[in-house]
C-alpha positions in Angstrom: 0.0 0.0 0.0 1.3 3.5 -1.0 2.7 5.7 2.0 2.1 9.5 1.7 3.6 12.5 4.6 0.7 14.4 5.7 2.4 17.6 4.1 1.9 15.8 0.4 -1.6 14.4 0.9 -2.9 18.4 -0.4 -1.7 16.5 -3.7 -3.9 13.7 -3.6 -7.7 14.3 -4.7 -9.9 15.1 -2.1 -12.0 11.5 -1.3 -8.5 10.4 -0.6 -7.4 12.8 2.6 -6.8 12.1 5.7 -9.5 14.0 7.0 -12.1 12.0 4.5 -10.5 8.5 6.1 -11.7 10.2 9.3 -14.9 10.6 8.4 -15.3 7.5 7.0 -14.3 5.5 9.7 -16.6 7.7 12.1 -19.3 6.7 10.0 -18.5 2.8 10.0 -17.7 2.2 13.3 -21.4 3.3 14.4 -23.0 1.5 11.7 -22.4 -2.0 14.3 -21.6 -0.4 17.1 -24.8 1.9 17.8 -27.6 -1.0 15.9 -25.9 -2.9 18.7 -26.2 -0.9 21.2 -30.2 0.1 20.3 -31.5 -3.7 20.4 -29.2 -5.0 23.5 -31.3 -4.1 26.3 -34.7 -5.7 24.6 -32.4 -8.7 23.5 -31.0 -10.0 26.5 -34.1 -9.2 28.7 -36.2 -10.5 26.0 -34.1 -13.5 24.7 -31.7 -13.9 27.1 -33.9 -13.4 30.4 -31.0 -10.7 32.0 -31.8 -9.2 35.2 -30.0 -6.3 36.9 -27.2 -8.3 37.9 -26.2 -10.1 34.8 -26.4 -6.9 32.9 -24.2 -5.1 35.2 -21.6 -8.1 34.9 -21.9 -8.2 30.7 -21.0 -4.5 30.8 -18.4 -5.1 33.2 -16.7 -7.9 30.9 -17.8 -5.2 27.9 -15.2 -2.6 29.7 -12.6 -5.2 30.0 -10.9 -4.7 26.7 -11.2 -1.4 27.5 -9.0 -1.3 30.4 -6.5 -3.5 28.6 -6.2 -0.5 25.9 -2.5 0.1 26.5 -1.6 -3.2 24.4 -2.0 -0.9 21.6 1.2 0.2 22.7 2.7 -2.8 22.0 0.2 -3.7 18.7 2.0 -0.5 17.5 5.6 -2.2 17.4 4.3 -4.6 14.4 0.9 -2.6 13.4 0.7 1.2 11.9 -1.9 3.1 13.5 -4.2 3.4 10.6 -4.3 -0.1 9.6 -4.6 -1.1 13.1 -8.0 1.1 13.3 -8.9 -0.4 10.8 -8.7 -4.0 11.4 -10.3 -3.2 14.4 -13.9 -2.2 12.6 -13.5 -5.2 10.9 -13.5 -7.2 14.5 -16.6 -4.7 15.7 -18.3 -5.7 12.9 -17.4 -9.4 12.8 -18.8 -9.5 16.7 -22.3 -8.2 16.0 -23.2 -9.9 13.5 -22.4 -12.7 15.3 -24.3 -11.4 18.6 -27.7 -13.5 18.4 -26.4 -16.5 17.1 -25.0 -16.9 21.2 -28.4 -16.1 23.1 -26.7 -17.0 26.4 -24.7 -15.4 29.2 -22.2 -17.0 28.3 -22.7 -16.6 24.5 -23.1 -12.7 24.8 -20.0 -12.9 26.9 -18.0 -14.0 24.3 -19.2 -11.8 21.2 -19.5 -8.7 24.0 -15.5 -9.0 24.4 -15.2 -9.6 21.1 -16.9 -6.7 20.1 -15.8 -4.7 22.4 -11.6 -5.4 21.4 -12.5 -3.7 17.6 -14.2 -0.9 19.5 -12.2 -0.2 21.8 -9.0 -0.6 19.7 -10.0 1.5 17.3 -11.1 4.3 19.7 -8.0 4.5 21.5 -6.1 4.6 17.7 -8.5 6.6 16.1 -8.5 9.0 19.0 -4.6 9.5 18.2 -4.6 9.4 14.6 -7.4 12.6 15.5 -5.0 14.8 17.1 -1.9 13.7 14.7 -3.5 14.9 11.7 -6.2 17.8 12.3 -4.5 20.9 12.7 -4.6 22.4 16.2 -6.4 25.5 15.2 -8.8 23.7 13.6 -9.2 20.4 15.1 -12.3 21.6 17.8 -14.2 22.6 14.5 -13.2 19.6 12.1 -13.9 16.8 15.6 -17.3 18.5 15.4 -17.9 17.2 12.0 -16.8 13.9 12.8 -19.0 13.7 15.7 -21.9 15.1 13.5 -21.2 12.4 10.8 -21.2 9.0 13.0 -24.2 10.6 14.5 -25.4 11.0 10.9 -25.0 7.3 9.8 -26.4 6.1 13.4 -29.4 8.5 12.9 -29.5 6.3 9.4 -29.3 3.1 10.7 -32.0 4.1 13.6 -34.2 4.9 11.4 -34.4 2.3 8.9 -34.5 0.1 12.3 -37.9 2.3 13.6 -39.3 1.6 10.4 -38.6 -1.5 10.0 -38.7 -3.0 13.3 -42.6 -3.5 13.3 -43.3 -2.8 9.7 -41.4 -5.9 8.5 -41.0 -7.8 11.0 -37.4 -8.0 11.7 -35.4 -10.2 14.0 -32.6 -9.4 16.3 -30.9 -12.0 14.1 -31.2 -9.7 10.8 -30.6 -6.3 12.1 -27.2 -7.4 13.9 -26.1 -9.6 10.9 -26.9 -6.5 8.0 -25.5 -3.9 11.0 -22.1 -5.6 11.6 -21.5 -6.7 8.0 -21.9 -3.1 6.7 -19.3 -2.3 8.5 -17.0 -4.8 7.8 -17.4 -3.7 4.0 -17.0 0.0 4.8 -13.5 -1.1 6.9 -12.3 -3.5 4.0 -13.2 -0.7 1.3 -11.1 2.2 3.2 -8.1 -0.5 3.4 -8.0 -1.1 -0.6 -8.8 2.8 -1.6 -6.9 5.1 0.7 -3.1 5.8 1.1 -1.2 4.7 4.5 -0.3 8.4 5.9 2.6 9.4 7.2 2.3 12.0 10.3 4.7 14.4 11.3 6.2 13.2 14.4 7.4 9.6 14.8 5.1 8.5 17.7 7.4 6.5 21.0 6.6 3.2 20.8 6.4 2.7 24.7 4.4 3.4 27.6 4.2 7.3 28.5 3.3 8.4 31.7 4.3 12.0 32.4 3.5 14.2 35.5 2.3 17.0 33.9 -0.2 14.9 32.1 -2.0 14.5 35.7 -5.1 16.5 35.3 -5.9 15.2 31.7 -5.4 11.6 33.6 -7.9 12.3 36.7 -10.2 13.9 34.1 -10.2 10.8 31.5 -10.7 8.6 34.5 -14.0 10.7 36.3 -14.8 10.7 32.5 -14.8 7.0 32.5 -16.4 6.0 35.7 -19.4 9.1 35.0 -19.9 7.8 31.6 -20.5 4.0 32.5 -23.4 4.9 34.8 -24.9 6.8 31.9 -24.0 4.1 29.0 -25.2 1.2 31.3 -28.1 2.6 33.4 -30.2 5.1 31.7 -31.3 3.3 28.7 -31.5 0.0 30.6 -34.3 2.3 32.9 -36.1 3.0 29.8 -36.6 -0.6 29.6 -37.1 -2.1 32.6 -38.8 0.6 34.3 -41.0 2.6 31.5 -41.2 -0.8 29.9 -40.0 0.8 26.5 -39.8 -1.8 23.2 -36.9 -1.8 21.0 -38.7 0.6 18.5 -38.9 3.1 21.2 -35.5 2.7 22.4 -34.4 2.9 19.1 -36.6 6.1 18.4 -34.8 7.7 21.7 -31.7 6.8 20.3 -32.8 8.6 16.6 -33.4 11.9 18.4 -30.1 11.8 20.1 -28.1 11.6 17.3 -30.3 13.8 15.0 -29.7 16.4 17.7 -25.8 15.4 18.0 -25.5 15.6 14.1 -27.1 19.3 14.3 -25.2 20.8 17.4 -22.0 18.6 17.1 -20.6 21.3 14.7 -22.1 24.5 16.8 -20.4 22.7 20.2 -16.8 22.6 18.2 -17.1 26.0 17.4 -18.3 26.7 21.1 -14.7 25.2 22.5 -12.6 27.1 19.6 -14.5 30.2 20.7 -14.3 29.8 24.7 -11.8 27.1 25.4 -12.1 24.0 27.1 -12.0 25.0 30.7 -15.7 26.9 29.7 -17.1 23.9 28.1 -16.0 21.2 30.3 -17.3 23.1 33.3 -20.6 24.2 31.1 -20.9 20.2 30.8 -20.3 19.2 34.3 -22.2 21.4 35.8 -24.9 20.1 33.4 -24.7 16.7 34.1 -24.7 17.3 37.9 -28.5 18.6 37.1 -29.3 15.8 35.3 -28.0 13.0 36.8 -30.1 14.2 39.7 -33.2 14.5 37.9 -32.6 10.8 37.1 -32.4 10.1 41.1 -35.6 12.2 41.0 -37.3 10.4 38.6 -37.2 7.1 41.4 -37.5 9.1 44.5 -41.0 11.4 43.5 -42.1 9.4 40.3 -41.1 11.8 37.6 -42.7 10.2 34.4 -41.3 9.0 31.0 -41.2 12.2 29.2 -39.0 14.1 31.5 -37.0 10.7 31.3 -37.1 10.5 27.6 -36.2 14.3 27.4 -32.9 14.2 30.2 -31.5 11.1 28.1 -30.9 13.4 25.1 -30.0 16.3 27.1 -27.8 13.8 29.0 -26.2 12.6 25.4 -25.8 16.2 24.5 -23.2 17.1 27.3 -21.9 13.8 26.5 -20.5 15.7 23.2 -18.8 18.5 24.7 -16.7 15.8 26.1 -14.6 16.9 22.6 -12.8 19.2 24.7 -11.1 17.2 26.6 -9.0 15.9 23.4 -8.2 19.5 22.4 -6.9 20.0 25.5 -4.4 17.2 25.8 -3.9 18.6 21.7 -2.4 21.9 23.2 -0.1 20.4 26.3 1.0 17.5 24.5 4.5 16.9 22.8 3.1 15.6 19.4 5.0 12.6 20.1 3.1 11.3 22.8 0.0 11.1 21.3 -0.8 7.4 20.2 1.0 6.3 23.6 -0.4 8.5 25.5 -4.2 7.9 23.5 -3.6 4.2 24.7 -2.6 5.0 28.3 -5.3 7.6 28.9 -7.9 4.7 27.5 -6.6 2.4 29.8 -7.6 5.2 32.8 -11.0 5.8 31.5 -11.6 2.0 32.0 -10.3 1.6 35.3 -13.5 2.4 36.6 -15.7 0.8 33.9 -14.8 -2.5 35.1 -15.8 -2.8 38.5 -18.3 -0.1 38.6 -21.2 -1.6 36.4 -21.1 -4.7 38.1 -21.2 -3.4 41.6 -23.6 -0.5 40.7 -26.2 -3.4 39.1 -26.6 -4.7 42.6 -26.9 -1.4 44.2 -29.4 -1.0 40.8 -31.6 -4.1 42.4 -32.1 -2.1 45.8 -31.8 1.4 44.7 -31.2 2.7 41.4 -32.0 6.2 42.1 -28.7 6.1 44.2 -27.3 5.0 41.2 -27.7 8.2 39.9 -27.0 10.4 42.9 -23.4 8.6 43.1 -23.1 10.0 39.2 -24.0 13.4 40.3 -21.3 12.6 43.2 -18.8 11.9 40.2 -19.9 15.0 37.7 -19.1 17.7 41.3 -15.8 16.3 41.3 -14.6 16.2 37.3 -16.4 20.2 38.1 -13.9 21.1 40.7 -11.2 19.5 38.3 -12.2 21.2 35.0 -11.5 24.4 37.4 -7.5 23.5 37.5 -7.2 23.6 33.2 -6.3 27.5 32.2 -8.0 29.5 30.1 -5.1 29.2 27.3 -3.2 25.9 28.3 -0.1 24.8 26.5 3.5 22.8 27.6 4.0 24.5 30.5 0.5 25.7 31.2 -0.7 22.0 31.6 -3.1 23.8 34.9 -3.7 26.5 36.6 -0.9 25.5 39.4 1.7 24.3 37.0 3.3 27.4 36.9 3.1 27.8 40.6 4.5 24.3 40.9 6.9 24.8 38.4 6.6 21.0 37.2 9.5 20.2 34.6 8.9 18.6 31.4 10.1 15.4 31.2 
């Protein structure tokens, strides 16, 4: 396959960028990975008989692969980053389509880790691959559009599903099978028709952990352990509490992304305009409000529609999370992305392992205080997102480096 620098790919026609590669794989990866994520809940209560418990373990094992992120570092040693990503979609989509041919707990275990490795893989590359070739004073803008285009092809795929679903008749078996092998042709297409790029800066091929790094690492893991609650718990309430069916989920699901495909774009602007200190605090403060109107909902009987309507409001903060690349973008040496990408991933998931598990049986005796402990987590990444400076850089990693005077290492 031909390799091309970044600094000659303006020569190359435009369906052939790097930035177009981008886009593409944002659209493939959610093609599996969101279908998936609509029809699980109804599936293994449905099919599989899952209580509380055993869906708080699947996630668990889900956030396994997740945790074990930093082998990329090694993967890297015999794998370049962009063929590595995509290899991965091929494995997401591989997994689901496999999904209900294993309607077991032990059956979903297997095609969950296997499904979760390509996702997980190719977040923590893609993630890097992001920040090596978008242009710092561009990237907030151009991330936007990538978020706006997966949320694009999932508002696609959740909408042929509404339709479908009781219109046709389809079968958990169908929908995973046409969801997973779409994306394994997207993947396999993007192999044969673009370039292998060339960034830069030679990325280290070994573990970084550097101490001026620390806040983006306490934020990436309060980002983690808040974001499980949400991804495990608040659609699994929509089933098993509002008793939703998997055209409703799915419809939920249709209105998040339709808003995420409009306001994605506005919400990179947002962080160019007023940094990421203002929107990460913007979004924590947020989701303390919210996650407490979830508690609320338990506690004084709040109905579905307020439900239905903090789940996309929920999803929408969700996006801001953006910022939080752009930062480590402006305090990074560029050659510690993809290590560093693979490290931070690893942190996210520290939590995500234990936490779903041990929250679903908390879940079975109180799942408002499910979401009170969220709020608990969202007050904290607050008083975090209060250390980043208004203009950060090397050097400017917080607001107390330059008290602390922390050497770059």
């Amino acid at each position: 396959m031909r390799k091309v620098k970044l600094a000659d790919t303006g020569d190359l026609p435009v369906w052939r960028r790097p930035y177009v590669l981008l886009i593409v794989m944002a659209a493939a990866m959610p093609m599996a990975f969101a279908v998936w994520t609509a029809v699980l809940q109804n599936f293994v209560i449905e099919v599989a008989d899952f209580n509380g418990s055993d869906w708080g373990w699947l996630q668990s094992v889900r956030e396994i692969p997740g945790f074990a992120a930093i082998a990329v570092i090694v993967l890297l040693l015999f794998i370049r980053e962009q063929v590595l990503a995509l290899i991965s979609l091929v494995l997401l989509g591989v997994a689901v389509a496999l999904t209900a041919q294993f309607p077991s707990f032990q059956g979903l275990l297997m095609t969950t880790i296997l499904s979760s490795v390509g996702f997980h893989y190719f977040e923590t590359v893609n993630q890097s691959l992001q920040l090596q070739w978008l242009p710092r004073d561009r990237a907030p803008q151009l991330l936007g559009w990538i978020v706006a285009t997966g949320s694009a092809t999932s508002l696609v795929a959740y909408s042929l599903l509404v339709i479908g679903w009781k219109s046709f008749g389809l079968t958990y078996n169908f929908v995973l099978m046409t969801a997973g092998s779409a994306t394994v042709i997207v993947a396999l297409g993007a192999m044969l028709v673009f370039p292998q790029f060339e960034s830069h800066e030679p990325q280290i091929k070994k573990m970084v952990l550097r101490r001026r790094y620390w806040l983006y690492y306490a934020l990436q893991f309060m980002a983690g352990a808040r974001r499980q609650i949400f991804v495990v718990f608040a659609a699994f309430m929509m089933v098993e509490h509002f008793g939703f069916e998997v055209h409703q989920v799915t419809a939920l699901f249709l209105i998040n992304f339709l808003s995420n495909m409009i306001f994605a774009p506005v919400m990179g602007r947002i962080i160019a305009r007023f940094g990421e200190r203002r929107a990460l605090l913007f979004e924590y403060s947020g989701l303390i409000c919210v996650f407490l109107a979830y508690g609320g909902i338990y506690y004084f009987g709040w109905g579905v529609i307020l439900a239905a309507a903090l789940y996309v409001i929920d999803h929408l903060f969700f996006a801001l999370a953006m910022a939080l690349k752009t930062y480590f973008q402006k305090i990074a040496d560029p050659r510690d992305i993809a290590p560093t990408a693979a490290v931070a991933f690893t942190i996210n998931h520290i939590a995500a392992v234990f936490l779903p598990v041990t929250l679903g049986y908390l879940w079975i005796a109180s799942p408002g205080a499910v979401f009170g402990l969220a709020a608990g987590m969202a007050s904290l990444s607050l008083g975090l997102a209060l250390l980043i400076p208004r203009h950060p850089a090397p050097g400017r990693e917080t607001v107390l480096a330059p008290l602390l005077r922390v050497p770059a290492e």
